[in-house]
C-alpha positions in Angstrom: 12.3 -80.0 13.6 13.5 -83.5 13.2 16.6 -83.6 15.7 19.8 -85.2 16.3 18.7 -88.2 18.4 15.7 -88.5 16.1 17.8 -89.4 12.9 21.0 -91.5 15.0 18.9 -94.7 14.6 18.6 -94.5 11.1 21.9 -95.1 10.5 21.5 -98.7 10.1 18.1 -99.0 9.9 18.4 -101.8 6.8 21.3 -103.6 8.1 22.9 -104.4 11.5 25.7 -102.8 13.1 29.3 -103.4 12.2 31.5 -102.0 14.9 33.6 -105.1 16.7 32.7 -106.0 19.7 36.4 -104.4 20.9 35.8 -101.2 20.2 31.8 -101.2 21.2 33.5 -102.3 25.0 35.7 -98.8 24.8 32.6 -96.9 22.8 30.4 -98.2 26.7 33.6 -97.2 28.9 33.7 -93.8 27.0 30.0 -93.0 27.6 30.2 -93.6 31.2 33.2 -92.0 31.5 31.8 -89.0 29.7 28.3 -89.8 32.0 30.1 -90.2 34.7 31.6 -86.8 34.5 35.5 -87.9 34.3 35.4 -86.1 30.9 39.4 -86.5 31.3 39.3 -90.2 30.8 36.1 -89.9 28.3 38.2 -87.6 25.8 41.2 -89.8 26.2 39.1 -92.6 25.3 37.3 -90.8 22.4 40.3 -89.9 21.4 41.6 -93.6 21.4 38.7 -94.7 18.9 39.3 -91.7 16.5 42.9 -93.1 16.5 41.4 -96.8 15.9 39.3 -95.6 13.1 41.6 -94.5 11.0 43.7 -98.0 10.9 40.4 -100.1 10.8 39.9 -101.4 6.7 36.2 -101.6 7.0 34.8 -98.7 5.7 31.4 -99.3 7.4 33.0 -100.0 10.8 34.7 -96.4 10.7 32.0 -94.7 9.6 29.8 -96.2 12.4 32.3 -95.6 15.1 33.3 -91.7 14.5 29.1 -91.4 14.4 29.0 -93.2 17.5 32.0 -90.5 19.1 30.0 -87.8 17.5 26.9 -88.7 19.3 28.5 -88.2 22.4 30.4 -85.0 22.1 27.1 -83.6 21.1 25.3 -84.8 23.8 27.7 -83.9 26.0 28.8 -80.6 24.2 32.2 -81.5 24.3 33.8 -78.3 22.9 30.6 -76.2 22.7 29.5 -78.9 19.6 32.9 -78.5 18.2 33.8 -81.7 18.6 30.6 -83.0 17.4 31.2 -80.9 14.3 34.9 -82.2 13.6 34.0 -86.2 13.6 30.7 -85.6 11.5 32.8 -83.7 8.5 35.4 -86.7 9.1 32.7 -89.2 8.7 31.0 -87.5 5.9 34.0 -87.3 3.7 34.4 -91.0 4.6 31.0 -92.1 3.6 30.5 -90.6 -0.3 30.0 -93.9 -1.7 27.3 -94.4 0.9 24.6 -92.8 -0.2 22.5 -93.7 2.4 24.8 -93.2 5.6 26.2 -89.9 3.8 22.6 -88.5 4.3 22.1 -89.4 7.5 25.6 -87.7 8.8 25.1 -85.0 6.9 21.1 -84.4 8.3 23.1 -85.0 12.1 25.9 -82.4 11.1 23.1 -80.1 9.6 22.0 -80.8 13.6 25.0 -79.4 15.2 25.7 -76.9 13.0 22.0 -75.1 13.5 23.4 -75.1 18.2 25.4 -71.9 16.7 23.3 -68.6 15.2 26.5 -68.1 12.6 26.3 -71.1 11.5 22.2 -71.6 10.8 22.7 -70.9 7.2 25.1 -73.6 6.7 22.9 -75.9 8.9 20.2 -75.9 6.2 22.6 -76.4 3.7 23.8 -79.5 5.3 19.8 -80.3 5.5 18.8 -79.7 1.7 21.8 -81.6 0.6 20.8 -84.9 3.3 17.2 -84.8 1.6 18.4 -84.2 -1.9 20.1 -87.9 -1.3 17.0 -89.5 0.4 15.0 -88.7 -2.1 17.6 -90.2 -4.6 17.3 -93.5 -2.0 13.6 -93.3 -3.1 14.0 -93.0 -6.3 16.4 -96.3 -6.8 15.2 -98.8 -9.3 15.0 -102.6 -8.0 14.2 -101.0 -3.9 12.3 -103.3 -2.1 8.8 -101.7 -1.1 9.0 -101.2 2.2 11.9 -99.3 1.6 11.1 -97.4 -0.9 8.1 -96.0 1.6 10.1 -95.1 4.1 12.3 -93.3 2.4 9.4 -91.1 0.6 7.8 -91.2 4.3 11.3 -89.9 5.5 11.4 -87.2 2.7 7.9 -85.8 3.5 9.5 -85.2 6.8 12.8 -83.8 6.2 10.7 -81.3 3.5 8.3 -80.4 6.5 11.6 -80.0 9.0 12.9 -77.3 6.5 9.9 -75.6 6.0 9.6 -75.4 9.5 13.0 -74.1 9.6 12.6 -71.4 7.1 9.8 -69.8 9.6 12.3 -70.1 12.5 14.8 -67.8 10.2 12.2 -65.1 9.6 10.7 -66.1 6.5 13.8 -64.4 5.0 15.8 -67.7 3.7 14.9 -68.3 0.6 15.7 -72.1 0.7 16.2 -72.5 -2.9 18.4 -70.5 -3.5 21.1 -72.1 -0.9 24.0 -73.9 -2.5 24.8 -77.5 -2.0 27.2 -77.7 0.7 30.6 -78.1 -1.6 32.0 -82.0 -0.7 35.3 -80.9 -2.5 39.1 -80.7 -1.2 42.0 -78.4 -2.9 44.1 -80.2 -5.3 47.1 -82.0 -3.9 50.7 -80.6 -4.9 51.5 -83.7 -7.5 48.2 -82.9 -9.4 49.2 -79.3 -10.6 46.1 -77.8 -11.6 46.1 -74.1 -12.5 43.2 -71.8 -12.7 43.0 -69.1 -14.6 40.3 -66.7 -16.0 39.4 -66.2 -19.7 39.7 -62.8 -21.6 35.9 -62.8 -21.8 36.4 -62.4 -17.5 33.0 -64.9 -17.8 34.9 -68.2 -17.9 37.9 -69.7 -16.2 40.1 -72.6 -17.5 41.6 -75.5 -15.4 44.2 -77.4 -16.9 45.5 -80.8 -15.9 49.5 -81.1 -16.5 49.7 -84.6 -14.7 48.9 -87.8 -17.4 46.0 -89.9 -16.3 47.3 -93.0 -14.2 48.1 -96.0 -16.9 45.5 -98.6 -16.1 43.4 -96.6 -14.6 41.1 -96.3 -17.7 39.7 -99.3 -19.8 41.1 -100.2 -23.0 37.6 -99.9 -24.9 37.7 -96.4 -23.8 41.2 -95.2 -23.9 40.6 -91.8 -25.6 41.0 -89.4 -22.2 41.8 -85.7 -22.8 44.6 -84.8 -21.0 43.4 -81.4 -21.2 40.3 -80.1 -20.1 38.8 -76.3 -20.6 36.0 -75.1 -18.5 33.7 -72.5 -19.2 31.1 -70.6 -17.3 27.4 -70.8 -18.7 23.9 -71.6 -17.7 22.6 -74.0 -19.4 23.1 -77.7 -17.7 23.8 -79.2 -14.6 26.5 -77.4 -11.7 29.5 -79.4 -11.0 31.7 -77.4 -8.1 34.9 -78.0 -8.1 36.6 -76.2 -5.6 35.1 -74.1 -2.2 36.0 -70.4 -1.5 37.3 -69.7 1.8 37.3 -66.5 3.6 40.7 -67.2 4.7 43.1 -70.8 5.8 42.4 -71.0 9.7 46.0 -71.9 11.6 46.0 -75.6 12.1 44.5 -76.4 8.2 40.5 -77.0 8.6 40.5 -80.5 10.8 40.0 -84.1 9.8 38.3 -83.6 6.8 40.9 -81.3 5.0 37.9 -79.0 3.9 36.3 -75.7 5.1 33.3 -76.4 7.1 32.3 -72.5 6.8 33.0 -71.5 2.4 31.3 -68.5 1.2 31.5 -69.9 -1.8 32.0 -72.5 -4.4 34.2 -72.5 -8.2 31.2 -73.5 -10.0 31.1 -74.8 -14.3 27.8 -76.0 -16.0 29.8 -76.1 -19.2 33.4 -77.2 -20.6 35.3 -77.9 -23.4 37.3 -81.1 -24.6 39.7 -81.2 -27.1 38.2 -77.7 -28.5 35.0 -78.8 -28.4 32.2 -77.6 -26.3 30.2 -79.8 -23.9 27.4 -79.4 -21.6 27.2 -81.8 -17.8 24.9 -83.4 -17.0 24.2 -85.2 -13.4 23.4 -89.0 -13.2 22.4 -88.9 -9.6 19.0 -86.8 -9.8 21.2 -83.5 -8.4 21.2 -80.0 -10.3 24.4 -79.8 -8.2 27.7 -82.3 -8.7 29.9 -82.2 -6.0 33.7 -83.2 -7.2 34.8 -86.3 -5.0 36.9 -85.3 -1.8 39.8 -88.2 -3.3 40.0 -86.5 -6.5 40.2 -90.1 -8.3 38.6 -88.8 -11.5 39.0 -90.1 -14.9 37.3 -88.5 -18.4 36.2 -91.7 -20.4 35.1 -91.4 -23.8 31.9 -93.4 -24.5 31.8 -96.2 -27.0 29.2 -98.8 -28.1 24.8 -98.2 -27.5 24.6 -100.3 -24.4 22.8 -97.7 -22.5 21.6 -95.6 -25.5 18.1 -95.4 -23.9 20.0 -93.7 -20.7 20.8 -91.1 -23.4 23.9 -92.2 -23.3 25.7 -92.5 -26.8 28.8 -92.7 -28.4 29.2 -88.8 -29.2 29.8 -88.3 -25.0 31.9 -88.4 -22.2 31.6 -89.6 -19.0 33.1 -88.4 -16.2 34.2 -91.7 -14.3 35.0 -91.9 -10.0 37.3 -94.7 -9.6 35.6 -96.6 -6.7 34.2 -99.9 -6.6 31.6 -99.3 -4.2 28.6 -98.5 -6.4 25.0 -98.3 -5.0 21.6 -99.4 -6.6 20.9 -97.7 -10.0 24.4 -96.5 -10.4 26.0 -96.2 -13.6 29.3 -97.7 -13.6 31.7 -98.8 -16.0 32.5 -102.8 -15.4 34.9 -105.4 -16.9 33.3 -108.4 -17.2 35.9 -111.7 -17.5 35.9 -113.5 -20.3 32.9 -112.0 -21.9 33.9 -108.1 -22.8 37.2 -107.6 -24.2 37.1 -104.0 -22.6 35.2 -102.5 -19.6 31.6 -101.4 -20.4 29.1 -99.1 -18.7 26.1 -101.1 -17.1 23.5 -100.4 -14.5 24.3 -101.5 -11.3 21.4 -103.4 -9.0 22.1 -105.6 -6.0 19.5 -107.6 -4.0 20.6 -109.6 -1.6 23.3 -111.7 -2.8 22.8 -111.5 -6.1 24.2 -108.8 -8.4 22.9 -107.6 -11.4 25.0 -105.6 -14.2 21.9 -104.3 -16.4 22.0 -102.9 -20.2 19.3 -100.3 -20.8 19.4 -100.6 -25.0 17.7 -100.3 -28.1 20.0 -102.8 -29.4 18.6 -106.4 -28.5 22.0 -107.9 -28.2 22.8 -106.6 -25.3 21.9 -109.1 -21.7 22.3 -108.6 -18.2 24.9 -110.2 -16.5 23.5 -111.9 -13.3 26.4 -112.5 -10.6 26.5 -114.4 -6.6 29.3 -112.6 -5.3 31.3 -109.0 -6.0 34.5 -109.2 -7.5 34.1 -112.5 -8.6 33.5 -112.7 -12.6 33.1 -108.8 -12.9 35.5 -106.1 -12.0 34.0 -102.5 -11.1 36.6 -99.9 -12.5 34.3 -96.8 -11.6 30.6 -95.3 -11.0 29.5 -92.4 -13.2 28.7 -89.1 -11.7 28.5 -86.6 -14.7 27.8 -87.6 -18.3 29.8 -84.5 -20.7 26.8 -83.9 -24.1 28.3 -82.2 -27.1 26.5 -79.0 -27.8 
């Protein structure tokens, strides 16, 4: 079984660290502290960098400093692995736009998880759903090679790890049939969305009473539903929208707002715009679509044949997550200054420090757009996770 300490050094295994050297000096005092057995002073000091974390604006600093806590409360079991378990769903919810740091928390949290028997099933959850992004890593057009073969080398390892771990359960997991851990959090109380079930007592519908956020979509693309229907079938890709908990634990469910232990998941593979019935399908290589923990979702009708060869055409929808923090092969929808009138969807690829904003067209008149530096000449106004077909 790959462990713990095995994957912590892959963290930034293609680019060096970016903690400050401030907090690395309290990160050293912490682990002696902790090795040192004054685990007073070492949880006062851990405690102090969670607190830093959460005013740092790097992204990739915070990330790199609650895995660097959550190292050592699992080596030193702070909690019984508790502790371990609370930073790593912190870190995870941090790190979504991170595809490649988002699999390696979630292969260490799949780590911790698997210390308690309750909990083993939801270890190999954490597990599939770490490989199922790898093996997206490999598949990213424009990878340089030796990356590309170490993350297949890396996938043929995590496979062989939950094979492995399937024997160690009996035989009697059947790994294929575990969901995706759900990476979702309960609406917030401005959004009201309601839920409700369908005569049929097969479907459910979610309505959205709260207009979409003005600017928030491009002008080429300003015909949004305010109203979406979802109904349940089995035909296309999952997108989970909401987990199921047994019940709300007293204290809410820690940092990341979001129940480490669901029995289930509010799954569609099918909805409705306007009427009109649509099927989902992913953009990332996953069967499963997990709805962003920030809820910043927009429904973007598609115009124009810039990616027409994606299978992307003027009849769909996408479904758009407002970040600008694409990685390589993303679809995203970008405005480009001076050139497009209205944001476009374009394939996103960056090597080293140049950026490229690809077309992928039947249409001849559509070029790249080659750019040195992000934000400057291009604006990205979201990445693509779900394109909505008409059936």
């Amino acid at each position: 079984m790959i462990a713990f300490e095995d994957v912590y050094p892959w963290l930034n295994k293609f680019e060096t660290s970016h903690i400050r050297p401030s907090a690395d000096r309290i990160l050293d005092r912490m682990r002696t502290a902790l090795g040192e057995d004054r685990a007073g002073e070492g949880r006062s000091l851990l405690q102090l960098l969670k607190d830093l974390a959460c005013n740092f604006q790097e992204g990739e600093e915070v990330i790199e400093i609650l895995i660097e806590c959550a190292k050592s409360a699992y080596d030193y079991k702070l909690d019984g692995f508790k502790e371990a378990e609370s930073i790593l769903m912190d870190a995870a919810s941090r790190a979504w736009s991170d595809l490649h740091r988002r699999a390696v928390i979630q292969w260490m949290l799949g780590c911790v998880l698997w210390q308690s028997l309750p909990a083993r099933q939801q270890a190999v959850i954490s597990w599939r759903n770490s490989l199922s992004d790898f093996e997206q890593l490999a598949r990213q057009p424009g990878l340089p090679h030796n990356q590309r073969i170490w993350y297949q080398e890396v996938c043929c390892k995590l496979e062989q790890s939950l094979v492995e771990t399937s024997q160690e359960l009996g035989g009697d997991t059947e790994l294929d049939q575990l969901p995706a851990t759900p990476e979702v959090a309960l609406p917030g109380p401005s959004e009201q969305i309601s839920i409700s079930l369908l005569p049929s007592g097969s479907a459910l519908t979610l309505t959205s009473d709260t207009p979409l956020p003005t600017g928030s979509a491009p002008t080429q693309t300003s015909d949004v539903p305010q109203s979406l229907e979802f109904a349940v079938t089995h035909t296309s890709d999952i997108l989970q929208l909401l987990t199921i908990s047994e019940e709300i634990p007293a204290g809410d469910f820690g940092p990341s707002g979001s129940d480490p232990f669901p029995i289930g998941a509010v799954e569609i593979d099918r909805l409705s715009i306007n009427g009109h019935p649509y099927s989902i399908h992913s953009t990332r290589g996953r069967r499963v679509i997990n709805f962003p923990l920030d809820q910043k979702m927009t429904v973007v009708k598609v115009k124009g044949d810039s990616l027409d060869l994606e299978n992307i055409t003027a009849r769909d929808f996408v479904l758009l997550h407002r970040v600008d923090v694409p990685v390589n092969g993303d679809i995203v929808m970008a405005e480009i200054v001076d050139i497009d009138s209205s944001a476009t969807l374009k394939l996103f690829f960056q090597e080293k420090d140049t950026i490229t904003l690809k077309p992928h067209s039947s249409n001849p008149v559509h070029k790249p757009f080659v750019f040195n530096k992000v934000n400057e000449g291009f604006y990205i106004r979201g990445v693509v996770i779900a394109v909505l077909k008409p059936i």
